[in-house]
C-alpha positions, 0 to 999 in steps of 0.5 A: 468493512469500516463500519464494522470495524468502527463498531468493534474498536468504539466497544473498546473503552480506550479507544475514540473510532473516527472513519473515513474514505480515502479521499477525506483521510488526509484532511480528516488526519489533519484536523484530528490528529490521530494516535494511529491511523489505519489504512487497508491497502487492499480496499478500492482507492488505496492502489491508486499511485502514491495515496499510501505514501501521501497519506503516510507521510502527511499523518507521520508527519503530525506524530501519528502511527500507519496500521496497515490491514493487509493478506500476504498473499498480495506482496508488493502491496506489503512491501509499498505500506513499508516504503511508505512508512507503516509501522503496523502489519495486521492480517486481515485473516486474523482475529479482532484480538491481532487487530487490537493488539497491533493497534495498541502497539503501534500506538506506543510507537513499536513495530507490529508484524503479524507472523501470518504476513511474514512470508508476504514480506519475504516475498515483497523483498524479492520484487524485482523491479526498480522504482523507474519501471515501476513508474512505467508499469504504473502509468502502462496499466492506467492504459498510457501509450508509449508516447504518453508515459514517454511525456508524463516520464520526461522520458525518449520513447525508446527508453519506455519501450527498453523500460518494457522490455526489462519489465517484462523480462523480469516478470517472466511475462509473455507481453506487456499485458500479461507483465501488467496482469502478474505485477497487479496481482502481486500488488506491485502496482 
């Protein structure tokens, strides 16, 4: 998908297309300085705990606008590109001309929201867990024991497994797997 978004924003005589994984994204940022950087929080990598927000905040911090390509049908994901500070939302069901136009948008420092996501972000808004058991979850569906997100947490034991229990109340799931499994597919974590 990079390369066939580079070849199609590089035939716009505007625009200057430098790809990059999500591991170089950071450092290539720095050194380039970019009008506007944009990131899919769907692609593998770009779930991992905090690369949205880490990267987020290092390019807006040089002056550089987040774009992110999203589907609504993910939204927790919408609703971290938001926290993290996107100033961008394009469909990735949309036309090349959406993309374009968010791209340009962004570039001079307004808002872009396309209305296909709109009823993921009304979604993402009604999220229902706090950001601590989010960090439970998290570390939970990295496959840590109680004891080990109890110690990563600086956290009692006890209070994981309460952070469990209200995770999975939340959810409505039946267990802590099956808590994991709805909140990945909503793209909480």
């Amino acid at each position: 998908m990079r390369s066939a978004l580079t070849a199609l924003l590089g035939r716009e005589g505007d625009f200057e297309v430098i790809p990059s994984t999500w591991r170089s994204a950071a450092v290539q940022a720095q050194s380039l300085r970019p009008h506007v950087c944009i990131v899919d929080v769907d692609c593998p990598g770009s779930t991992m705990l905090g690369t949205v927000a880490g990267l987020a905040r290092r390019i807006t911090g040089m002056g550089a606008a987040l774009l992110v390509l999203a589907t609504g049908s993910r939204p927790g994901l919408l609703r971290r590109a938001f926290d993290a500070g996107a100033l961008g939302y394009v469909s990735k069901d949309g036309g090349p001309q959406r993309l374009l136009e968010g791209i340009r948008r962004v570039a001079a420092g307004e808002r872009f929201i396309d209305e296909s996501l709109a009823f993921g972000f009304l979604q993402a808004a009604e999220m229902p867990l706090t950001p601590r058991e989010l960090s439970v979850l998290r570390l939970a569906a990295e496959g840590s024991t109680v004891a080990e997100i109890a110690r990563s947490l600086h956290l009692s034991g006890g209070t994981v497994r309460n952070y469990m229990s209200a995770i999975t109340r939340k959810t409505g799931a039946r267990n802590r797997v099956d808590a994991i499994r709805i909140s990945q597919h909503a793209g909480w974590v």
